[in-house]
C-alpha positions as CSV (number, residue, x, y, z in Angstrom):
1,X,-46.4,7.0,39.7
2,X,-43.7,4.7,39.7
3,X,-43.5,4.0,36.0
4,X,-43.6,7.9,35.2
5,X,-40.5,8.5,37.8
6,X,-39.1,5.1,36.4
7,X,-39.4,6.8,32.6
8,X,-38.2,11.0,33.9
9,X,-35.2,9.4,35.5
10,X,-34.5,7.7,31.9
11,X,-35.1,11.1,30.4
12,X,-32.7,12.7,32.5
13,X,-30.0,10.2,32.3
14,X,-30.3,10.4,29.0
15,X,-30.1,14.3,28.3
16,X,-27.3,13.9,30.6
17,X,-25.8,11.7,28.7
18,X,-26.3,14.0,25.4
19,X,-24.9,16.9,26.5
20,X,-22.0,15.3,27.5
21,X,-21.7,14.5,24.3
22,X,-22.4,17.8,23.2
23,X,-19.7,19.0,24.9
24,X,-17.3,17.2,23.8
25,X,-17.7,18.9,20.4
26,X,-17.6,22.3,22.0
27,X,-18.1,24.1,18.6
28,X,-19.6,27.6,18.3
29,X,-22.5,27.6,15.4
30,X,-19.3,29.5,13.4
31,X,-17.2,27.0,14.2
32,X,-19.3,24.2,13.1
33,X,-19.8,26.2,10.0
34,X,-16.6,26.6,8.8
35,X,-16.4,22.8,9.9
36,X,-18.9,21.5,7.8
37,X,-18.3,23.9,4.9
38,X,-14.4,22.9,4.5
39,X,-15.3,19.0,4.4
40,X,-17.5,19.9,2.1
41,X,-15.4,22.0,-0.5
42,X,-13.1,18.8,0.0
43,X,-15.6,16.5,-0.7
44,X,-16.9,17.7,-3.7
45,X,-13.5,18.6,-5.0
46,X,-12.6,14.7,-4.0
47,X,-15.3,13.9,-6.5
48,X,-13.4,16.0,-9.6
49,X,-11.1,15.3,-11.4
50,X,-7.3,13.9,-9.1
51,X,-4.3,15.7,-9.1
52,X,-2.9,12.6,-10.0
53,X,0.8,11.4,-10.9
54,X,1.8,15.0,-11.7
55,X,1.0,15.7,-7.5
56,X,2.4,12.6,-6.7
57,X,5.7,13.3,-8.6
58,X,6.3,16.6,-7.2
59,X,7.2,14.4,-3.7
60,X,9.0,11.0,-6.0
61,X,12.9,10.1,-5.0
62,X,14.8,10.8,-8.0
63,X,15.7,7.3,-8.8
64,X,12.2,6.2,-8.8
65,X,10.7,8.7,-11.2
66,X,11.0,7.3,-14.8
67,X,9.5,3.5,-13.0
68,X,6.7,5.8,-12.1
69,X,6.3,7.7,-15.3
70,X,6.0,4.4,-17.0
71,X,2.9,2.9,-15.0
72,X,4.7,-0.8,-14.9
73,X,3.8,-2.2,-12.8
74,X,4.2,-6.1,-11.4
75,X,1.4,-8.7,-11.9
76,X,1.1,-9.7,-8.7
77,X,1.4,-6.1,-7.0
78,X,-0.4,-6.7,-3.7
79,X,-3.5,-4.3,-3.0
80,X,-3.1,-2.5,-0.2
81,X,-4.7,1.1,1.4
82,X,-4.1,4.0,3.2
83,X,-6.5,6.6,5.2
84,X,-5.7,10.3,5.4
85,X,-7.9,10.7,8.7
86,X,-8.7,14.5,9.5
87,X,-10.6,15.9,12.0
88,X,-10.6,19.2,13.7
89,X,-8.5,19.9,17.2
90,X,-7.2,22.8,18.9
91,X,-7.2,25.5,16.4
92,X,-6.3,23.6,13.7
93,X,-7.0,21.0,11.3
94,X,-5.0,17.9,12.3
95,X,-4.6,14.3,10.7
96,X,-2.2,11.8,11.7
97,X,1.2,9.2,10.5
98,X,2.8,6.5,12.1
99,X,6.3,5.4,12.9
100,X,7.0,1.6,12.0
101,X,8.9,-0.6,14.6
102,X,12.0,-1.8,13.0
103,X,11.9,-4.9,11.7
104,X,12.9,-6.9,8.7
105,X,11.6,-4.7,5.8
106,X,12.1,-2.6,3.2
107,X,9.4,-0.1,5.1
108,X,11.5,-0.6,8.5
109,X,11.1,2.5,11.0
110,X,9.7,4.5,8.2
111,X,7.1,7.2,8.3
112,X,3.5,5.9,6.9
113,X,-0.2,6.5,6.5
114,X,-2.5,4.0,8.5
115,X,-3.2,1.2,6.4
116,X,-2.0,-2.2,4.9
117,X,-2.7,-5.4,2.7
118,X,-6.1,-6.4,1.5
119,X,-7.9,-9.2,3.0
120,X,-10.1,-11.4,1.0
121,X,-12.9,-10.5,3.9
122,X,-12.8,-6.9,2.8
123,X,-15.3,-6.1,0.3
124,X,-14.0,-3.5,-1.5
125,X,-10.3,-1.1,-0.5
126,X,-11.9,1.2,1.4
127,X,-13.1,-1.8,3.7
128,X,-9.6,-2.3,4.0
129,X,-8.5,1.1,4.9
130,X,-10.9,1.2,7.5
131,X,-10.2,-2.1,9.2
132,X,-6.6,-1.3,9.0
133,X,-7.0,2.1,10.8
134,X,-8.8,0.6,13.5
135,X,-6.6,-2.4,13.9
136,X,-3.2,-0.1,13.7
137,X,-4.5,3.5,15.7
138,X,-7.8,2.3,17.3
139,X,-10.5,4.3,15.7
140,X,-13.5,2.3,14.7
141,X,-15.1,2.6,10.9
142,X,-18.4,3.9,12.1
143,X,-16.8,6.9,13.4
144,X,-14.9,7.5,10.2
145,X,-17.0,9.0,7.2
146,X,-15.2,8.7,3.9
147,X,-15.9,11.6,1.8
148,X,-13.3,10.3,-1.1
149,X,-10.1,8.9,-2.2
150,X,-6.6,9.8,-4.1
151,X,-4.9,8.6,-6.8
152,X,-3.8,4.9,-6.3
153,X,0.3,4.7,-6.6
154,X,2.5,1.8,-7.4
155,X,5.5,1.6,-5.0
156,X,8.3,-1.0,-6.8
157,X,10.4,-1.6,-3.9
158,X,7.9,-3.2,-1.9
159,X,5.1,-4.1,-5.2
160,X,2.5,-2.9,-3.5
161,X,-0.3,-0.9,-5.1
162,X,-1.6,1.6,-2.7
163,X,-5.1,2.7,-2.7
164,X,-5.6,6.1,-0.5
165,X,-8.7,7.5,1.4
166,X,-9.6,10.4,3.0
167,X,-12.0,10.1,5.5
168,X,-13.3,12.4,8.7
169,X,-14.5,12.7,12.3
170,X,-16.0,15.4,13.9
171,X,-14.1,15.2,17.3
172,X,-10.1,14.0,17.9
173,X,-10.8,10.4,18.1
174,X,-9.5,8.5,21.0
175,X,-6.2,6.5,19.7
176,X,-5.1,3.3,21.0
177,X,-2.3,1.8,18.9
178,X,-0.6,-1.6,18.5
179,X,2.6,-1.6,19.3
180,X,3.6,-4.5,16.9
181,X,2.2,-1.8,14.2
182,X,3.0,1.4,15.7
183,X,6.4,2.8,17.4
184,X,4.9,6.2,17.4
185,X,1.7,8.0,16.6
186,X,2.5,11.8,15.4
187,X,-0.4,14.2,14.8
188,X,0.3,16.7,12.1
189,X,-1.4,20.3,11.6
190,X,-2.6,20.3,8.0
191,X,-1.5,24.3,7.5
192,X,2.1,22.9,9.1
193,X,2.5,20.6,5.8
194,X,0.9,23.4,3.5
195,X,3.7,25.3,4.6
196,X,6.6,25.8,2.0
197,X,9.3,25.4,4.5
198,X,8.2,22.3,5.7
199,X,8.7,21.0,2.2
200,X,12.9,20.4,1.6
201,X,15.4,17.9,1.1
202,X,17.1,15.5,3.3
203,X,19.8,12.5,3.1
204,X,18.4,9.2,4.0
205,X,20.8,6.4,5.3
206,X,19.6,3.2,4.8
207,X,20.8,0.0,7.0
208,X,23.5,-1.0,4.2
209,X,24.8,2.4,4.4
210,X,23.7,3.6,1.0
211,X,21.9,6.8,1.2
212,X,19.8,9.1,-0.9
213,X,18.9,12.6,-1.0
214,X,15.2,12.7,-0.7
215,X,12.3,15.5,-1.0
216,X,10.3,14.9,2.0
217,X,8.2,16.7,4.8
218,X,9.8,17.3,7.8
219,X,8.5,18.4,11.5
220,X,11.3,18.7,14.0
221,X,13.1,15.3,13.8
222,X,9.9,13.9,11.8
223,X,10.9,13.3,8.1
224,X,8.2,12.1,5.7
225,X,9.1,11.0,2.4
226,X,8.3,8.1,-0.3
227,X,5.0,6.9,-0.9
228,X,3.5,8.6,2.0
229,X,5.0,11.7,1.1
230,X,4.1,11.9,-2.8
231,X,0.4,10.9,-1.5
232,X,0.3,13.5,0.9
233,X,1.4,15.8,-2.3
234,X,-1.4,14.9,-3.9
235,X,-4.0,15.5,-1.2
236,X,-1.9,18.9,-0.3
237,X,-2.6,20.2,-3.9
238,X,-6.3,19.8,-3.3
239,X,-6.5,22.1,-0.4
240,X,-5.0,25.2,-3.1
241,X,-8.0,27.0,-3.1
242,X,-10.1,25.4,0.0
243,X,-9.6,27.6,2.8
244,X,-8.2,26.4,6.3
245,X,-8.8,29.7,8.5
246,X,-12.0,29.9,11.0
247,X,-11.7,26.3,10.9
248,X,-11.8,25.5,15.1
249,X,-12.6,23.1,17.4
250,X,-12.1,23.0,21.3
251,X,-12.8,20.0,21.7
252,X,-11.2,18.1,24.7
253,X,-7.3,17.0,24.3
């Protein structure tokens, strides 16, 4: 008697424990729907042909155009990568960008994707992009499924060669930053950046008081530009025929 009460008050603790987890989903069988049949019209259009460097252009600074158009690029460019992270909230689909801390750089308080350098204990770039998203914003790589990646693009001023990834969860994840990494974490609604007005130009002012007019994304006082901006073009111009709308989840803020 003891051992069955022992094992039905394991079997409740554990359905408890399930539909907690169950609820935090909170998706209606239409929502999940939609859900899983957007990821997958991105997925398998991940897996055609890229948009490429004629995306990717569409969001260059002037100046930095023809260096692009060429595809030289230095030797010893350093491998780095990036992770568009989506995942349904609210109403919406959301993903998220980060503001550096100012420091001593050339990508100083600057709007970017999560990511960074490759490590020689990564064992391929999308190793990297996971470890870097859950050493920068918190969210482990088993509860981030990769369903592709972008173009890679050469940025000159810093040689890096980024490597981007688009990967998914099916709840907001739970975000703890690193401040030495992150100033600021901004979530950004998908259909917000689809929108035409969002795209535009603004002046940049840099630290030696140059400045540069620059297409860009902007939310309020968020302004994305550079290589974060021409790689969000890209991903943007796979979404042209995938559509957004029924797309919700209420799952806990």
């Amino acid at each position: 008697m003891n051992s069955y009460k022992t094992h039905f008050n394991s079997f409740c603790y554990l359905c408890c424990k399930f539909s907690n987890f169950l609820s935090g989903f909170r998706l209606t069988p239409y929502q999940m729907i939609n859900w899983l049949k957007f990821t997958g019209l991105l997925s398998a259009r991940l897996s055609l042909d890229l948009p490429g460097i004629d995306a990717q252009l569409t969001m260059a600074p002037v100046h930095r155009i023809n260096d692009i158009k060429s595809g030289l690029q230095s030797n010893d460019s350093v491998k780095s990568s990036v992770l568009i992270l989506l995942y349904p909230a609210g109403e919406s689909i959301k993903t998220v960008v980060m503001l550096r801390p100012s420091y001593d750089g050339v990508h100083s308080g600057q709007i970017s994707l999560p990511g960074g350098k490759w490590e020689t204990s990564d064992n391929d770039m999308s190793t990297t992009a996971l470890r870097e998203t859950f050493e920068e914003i918190g969210v482990p790589p088993f509860k981030i499924r990769l369903i592709g990646h972008l173009s890679p693009l050469y940025i000159p001023p810093s040689n890096y060669i980024v490597f981007p990834y688009v990967g998914i969860t099916e709840i907001k994840p739970e975000f703890l930053t690193d401040p030495a990494e992150v100033q600021e974490l901004i979530e950004i609604d998908i259909s917000e950046l689809l929108n035409k007005e969002t795209c535009t130009t603004r002046k940049i002012t840099f630290k030696d008081g140059t400045f540069l007019d620059v297409p860009c994304y902007t939310f309020g006082e968020t302004i994305i530009w550079g290589a974060t901006a021409m790689i969000l073009s890209e991903f943007l111009a796979l979404l042209e025929n995938i559509p957004l709308t029924g797309i919700v989840s209420e799952s806990h803020e």
